[in-house]
C-alpha positions as CSV (number, residue, x, y, z in Angstrom):
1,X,102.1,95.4,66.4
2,X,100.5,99.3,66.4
3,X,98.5,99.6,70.1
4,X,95.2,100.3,68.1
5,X,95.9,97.1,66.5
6,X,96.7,94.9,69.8
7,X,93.2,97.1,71.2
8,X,91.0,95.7,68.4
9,X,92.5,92.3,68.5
10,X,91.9,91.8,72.1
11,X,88.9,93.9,73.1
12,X,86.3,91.7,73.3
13,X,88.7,89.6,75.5
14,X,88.7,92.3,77.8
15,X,85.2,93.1,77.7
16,X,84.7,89.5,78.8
17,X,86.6,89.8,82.1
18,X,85.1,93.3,82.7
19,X,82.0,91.3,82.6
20,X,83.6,88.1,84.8
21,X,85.0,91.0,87.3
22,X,81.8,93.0,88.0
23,X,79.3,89.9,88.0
24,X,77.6,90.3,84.8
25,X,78.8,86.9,83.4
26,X,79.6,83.9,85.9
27,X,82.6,81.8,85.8
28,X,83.9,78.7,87.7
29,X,87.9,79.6,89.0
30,X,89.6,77.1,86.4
31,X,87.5,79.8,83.6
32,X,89.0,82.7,85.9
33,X,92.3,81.1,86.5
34,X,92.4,81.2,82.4
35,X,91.4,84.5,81.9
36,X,94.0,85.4,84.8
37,X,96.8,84.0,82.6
38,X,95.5,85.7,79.1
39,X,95.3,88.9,81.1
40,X,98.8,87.8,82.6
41,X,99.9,87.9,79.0
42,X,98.4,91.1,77.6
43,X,99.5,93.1,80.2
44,X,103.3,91.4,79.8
45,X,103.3,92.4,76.3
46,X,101.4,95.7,76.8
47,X,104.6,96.9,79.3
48,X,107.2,95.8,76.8
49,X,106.0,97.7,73.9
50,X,103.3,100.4,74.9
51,X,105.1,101.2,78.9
52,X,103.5,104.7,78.9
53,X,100.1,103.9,77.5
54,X,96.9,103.9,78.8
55,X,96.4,100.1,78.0
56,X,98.4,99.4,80.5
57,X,96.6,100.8,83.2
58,X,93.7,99.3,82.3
59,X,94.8,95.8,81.9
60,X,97.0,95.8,85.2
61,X,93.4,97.5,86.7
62,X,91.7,94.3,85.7
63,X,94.6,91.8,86.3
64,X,94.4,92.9,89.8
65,X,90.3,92.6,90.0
66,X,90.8,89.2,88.8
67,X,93.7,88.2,90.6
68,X,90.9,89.4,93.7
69,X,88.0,87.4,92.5
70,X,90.0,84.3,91.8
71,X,90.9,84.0,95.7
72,X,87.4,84.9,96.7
73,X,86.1,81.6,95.0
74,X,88.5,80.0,96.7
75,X,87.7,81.0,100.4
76,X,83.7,79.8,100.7
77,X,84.0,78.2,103.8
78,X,86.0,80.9,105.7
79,X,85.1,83.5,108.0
80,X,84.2,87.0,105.1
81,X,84.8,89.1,108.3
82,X,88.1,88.0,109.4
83,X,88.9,87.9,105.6
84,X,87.7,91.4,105.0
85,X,90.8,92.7,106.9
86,X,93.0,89.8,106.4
87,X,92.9,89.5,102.9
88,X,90.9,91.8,101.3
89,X,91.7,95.4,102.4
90,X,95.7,94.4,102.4
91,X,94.9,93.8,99.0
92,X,93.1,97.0,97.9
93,X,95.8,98.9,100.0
94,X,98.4,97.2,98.0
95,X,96.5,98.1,94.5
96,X,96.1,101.6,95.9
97,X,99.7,102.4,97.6
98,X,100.5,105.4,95.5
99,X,97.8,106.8,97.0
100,X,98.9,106.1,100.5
101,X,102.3,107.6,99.6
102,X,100.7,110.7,98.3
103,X,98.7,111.1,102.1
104,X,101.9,110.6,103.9
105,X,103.4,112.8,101.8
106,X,100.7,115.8,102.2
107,X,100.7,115.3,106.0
108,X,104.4,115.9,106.4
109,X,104.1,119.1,104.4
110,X,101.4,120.1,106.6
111,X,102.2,119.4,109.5
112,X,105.2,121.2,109.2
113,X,103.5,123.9,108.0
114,X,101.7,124.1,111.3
115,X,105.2,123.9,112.6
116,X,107.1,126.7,110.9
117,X,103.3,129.1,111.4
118,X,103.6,128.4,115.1
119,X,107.5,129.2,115.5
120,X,107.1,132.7,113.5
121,X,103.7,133.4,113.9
122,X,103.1,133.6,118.4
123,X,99.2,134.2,117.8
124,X,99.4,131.3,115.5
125,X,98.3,128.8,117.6
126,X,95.5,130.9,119.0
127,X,94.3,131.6,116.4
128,X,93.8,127.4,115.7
129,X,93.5,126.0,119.4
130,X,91.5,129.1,120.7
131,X,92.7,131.6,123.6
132,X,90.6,129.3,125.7
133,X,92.1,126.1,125.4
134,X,95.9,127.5,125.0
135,X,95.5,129.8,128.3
136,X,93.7,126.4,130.2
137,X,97.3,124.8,128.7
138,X,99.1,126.8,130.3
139,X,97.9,126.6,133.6
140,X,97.9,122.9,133.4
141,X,101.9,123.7,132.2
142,X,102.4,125.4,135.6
143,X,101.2,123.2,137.9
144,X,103.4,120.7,136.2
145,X,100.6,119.0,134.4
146,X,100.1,120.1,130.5
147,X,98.3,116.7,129.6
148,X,95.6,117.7,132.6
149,X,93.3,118.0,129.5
150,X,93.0,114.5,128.6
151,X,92.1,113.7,132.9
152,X,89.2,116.1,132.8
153,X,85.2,114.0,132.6
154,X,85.0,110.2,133.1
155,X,87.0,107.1,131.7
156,X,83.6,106.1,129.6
157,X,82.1,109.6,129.1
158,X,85.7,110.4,127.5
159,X,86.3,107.3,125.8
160,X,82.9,107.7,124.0
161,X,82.8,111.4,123.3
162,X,86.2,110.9,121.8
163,X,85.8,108.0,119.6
164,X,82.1,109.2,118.2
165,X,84.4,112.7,117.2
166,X,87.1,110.9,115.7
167,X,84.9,109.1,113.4
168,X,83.2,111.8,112.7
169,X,86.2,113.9,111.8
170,X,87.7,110.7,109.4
171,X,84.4,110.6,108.0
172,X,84.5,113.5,106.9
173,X,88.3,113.2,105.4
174,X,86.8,110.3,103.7
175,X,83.6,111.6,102.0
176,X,84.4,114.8,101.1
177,X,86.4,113.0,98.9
178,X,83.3,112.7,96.6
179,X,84.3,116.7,95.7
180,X,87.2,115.5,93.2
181,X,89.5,115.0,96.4
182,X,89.0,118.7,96.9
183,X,87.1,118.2,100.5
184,X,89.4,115.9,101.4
185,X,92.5,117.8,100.8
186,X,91.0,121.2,102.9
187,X,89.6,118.6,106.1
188,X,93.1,116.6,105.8
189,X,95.0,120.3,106.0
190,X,93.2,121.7,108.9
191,X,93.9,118.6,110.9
192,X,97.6,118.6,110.3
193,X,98.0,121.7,110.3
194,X,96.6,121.7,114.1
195,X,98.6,118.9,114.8
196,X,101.5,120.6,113.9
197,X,101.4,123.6,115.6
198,X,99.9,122.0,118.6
199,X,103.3,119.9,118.9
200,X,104.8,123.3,119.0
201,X,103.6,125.2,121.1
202,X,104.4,122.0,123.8
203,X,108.4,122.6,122.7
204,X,108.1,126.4,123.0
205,X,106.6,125.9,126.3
206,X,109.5,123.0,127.1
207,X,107.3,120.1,127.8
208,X,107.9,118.7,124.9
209,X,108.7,115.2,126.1
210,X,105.7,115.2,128.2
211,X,103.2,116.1,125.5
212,X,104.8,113.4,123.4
213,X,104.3,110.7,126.6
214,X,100.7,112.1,126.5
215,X,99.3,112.9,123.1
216,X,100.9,110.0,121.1
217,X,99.6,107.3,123.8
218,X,96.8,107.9,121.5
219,X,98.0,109.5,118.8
220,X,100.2,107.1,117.1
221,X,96.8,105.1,115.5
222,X,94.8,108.7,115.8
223,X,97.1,110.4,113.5
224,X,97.7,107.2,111.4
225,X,94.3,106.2,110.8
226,X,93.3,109.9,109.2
227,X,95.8,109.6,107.3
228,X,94.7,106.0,105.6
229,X,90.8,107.6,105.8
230,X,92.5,111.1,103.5
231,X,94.2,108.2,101.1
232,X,90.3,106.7,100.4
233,X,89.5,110.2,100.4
234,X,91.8,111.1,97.2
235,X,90.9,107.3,96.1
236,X,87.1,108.6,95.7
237,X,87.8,111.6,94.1
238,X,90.7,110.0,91.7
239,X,88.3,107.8,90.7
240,X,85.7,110.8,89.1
241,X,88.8,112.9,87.8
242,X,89.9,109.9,86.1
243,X,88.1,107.3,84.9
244,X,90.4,105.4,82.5
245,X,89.1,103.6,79.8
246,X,86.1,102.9,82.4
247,X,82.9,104.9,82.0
248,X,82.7,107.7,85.2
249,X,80.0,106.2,86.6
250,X,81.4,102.8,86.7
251,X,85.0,104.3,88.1
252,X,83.1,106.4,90.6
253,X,81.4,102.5,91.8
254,X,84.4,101.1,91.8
255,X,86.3,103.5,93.5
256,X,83.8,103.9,95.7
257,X,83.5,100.3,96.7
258,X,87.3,99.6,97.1
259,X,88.4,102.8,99.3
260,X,84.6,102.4,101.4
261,X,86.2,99.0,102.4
262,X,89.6,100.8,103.1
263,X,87.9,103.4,105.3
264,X,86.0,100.8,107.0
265,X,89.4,99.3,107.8
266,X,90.2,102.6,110.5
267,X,87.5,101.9,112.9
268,X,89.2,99.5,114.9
269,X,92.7,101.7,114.8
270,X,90.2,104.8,115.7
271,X,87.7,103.1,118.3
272,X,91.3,101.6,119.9
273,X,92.6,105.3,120.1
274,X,89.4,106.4,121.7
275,X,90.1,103.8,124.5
276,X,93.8,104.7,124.9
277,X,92.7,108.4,125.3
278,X,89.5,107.7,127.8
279,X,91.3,105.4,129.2
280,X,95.2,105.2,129.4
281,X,96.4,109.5,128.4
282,X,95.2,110.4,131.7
283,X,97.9,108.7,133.6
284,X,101.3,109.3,131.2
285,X,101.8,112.2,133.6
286,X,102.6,109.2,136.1
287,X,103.4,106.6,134.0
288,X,107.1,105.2,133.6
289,X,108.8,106.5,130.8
290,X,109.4,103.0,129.5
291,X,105.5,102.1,129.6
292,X,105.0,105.5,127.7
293,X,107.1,104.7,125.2
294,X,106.4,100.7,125.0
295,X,102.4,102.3,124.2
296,X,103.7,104.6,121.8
297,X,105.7,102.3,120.2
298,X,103.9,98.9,120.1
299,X,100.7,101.5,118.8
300,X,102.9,102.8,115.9
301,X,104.3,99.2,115.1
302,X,101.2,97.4,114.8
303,X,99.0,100.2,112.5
304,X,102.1,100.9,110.3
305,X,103.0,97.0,110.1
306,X,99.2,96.4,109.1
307,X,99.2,98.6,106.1
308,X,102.9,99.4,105.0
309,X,104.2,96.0,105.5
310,X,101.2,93.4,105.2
311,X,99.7,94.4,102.4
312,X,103.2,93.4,100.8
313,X,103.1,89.9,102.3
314,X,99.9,89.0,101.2
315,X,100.0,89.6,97.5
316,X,103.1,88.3,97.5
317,X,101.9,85.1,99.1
318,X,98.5,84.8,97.1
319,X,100.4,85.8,93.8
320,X,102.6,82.9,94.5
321,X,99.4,80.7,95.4
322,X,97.7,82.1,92.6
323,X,100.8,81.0,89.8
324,X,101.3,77.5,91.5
325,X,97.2,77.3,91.1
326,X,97.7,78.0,87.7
């Protein structure tokens, strides 16, 4: 069969769980555990014969919005928050990966970037951290100290501070999105790009180790979470540059309402960071290297295991719920 034909065949189909997806029209789950397997079947067929078309972008767009609303009808009694980051955003991340691999993918570029400017360029790093802050790093280098920084103010004063700036700065990563990805990919650069040539100038200066005990204490979900925040960033601007067969206005909603949830996601992983820095970077100077590295590492484990690894688990598991449902 031509695609045209298979469009006009099926259209009206599709426009009915378009309509069972955004609310328009209600259904009971065995009418959206029917629809699922139709869908199931259009987008089978649409892969075997039309693998580059549009088609099937949009039918694996709404497979996966129903596969979504299915389980929510499901879950009535259950607590929405704990299933907001148990089941839900593992499930938009998993819709959305590419664009987590694009992020990760942009902040090794730039980060290096800020590497290889710092190790050619010696007023580099000035010219991002500021002649104040690099010559207060240097003292603090001398007197054996370079992670003094992070003891200066109080425990709360610092955790706070901290926290409300680190929101502030993924919040930005994240809206600016709404400038066809365009603010998001200049907030994202300047970040790593510091980053990068802040880890630098610590080797040049051969503490290198140390600032690694003390910056990724916090760091590890710091640095992880703005990079999730620019992926909801490019997921907001993706969805005006591209619309699909949608309408822009209804892929700005819907793109707007799945990488929102995403971003809400980081503000445990950012607010924990805050805490680590206020709380715990002060004393790496003194800390066992073990302890460091157990912070470091448990830190790194948990936020990458949360969305690298777990969004794979649960569709897995609900797609398998899902087809013994049906």
């Amino acid at each position: 069969m031509r695609e045209i034909a298979f469009i006009k065949q099926n259209k009206e189909k599709w426009l009915e769980f378009e309509l069972a997806i955004f609310g328009k029209a209600k259904k009971n789950p065995d009418e959206l555990a029917n629809l699922y397997i139709q869908m199931m079947n259009d987008l089978a067929y649409a892969q075997t014969y039309y693998p580059k078309s549009k088609t099937v972008v949009y039918l694996n767009h709404l497979a996966s919005q129903i596969y979504q609303k299915i389980y929510k009808t499901k879950r009535t009694d259950s607590n929405q928050f704990i299933d907001f980051f148990k089941i839900d955003v593992p499930l938009l991340v998993y819709e959305y990966r590419r664009y987590l691999l694009y992020a990760f993918a942009l902040f090794f570029v730039t980060v290096s970037i800020g590497v290889l400017s710092a190790r050619y360029d010696q007023d580099f790093v000035r010219l991002i951290l500021g002649d104040e802050y690099v010559n207060m790093t240097l003292e603090n280098i001398k007197k054996g100290n370079p992670m003094a920084v992070y003891g200066s103010g109080s425990n709360w004063g610092s955790f706070i501070g901290i926290t409300v700036n680190n929101l502030y700065v993924g919040a930005k990563c994240y809206f600016y999105g709404i400038f066809a990805g365009i603010g998001t990919f200049f907030v994202f650069l300047q970040n790593c790009i510091m980053l990068g040539s802040f880890q630098y100038f610590f080797y040049e200066q051969n503490v290198f180790w140390k600032s690694v005990r003390g910056i990724w204490i916090h760091g590890s979900m710091e640095i992880f979470a703005i990079v999730i925040e620019a992926m909801t960033g490019f997921i907001l601007g993706a969805s005006i540059l591209f619309p699909k067969t949608f309408s822009r206005v209804n892929s700005f909603k819907i793109g707007f309402k799945n990488s929102f949830k995403i971003f809400l996601s980081t503000f445990p992983f950012t607010i924990s960071a805050g805490f680590l820095e206020g709380f715990i970077t002060r004393y790496s100077i003194d800390m066992p290297n073990w302890l460091s590295s157990f912070i470091i590492l448990f830190t790194l484990a948990l936020i990458s295991f949360y969305y690298l690894v777990y969004p794979f688990i649960v569709h897995k598991k609900l797609n398998s719920l899902t087809a013994a449902k049906l």
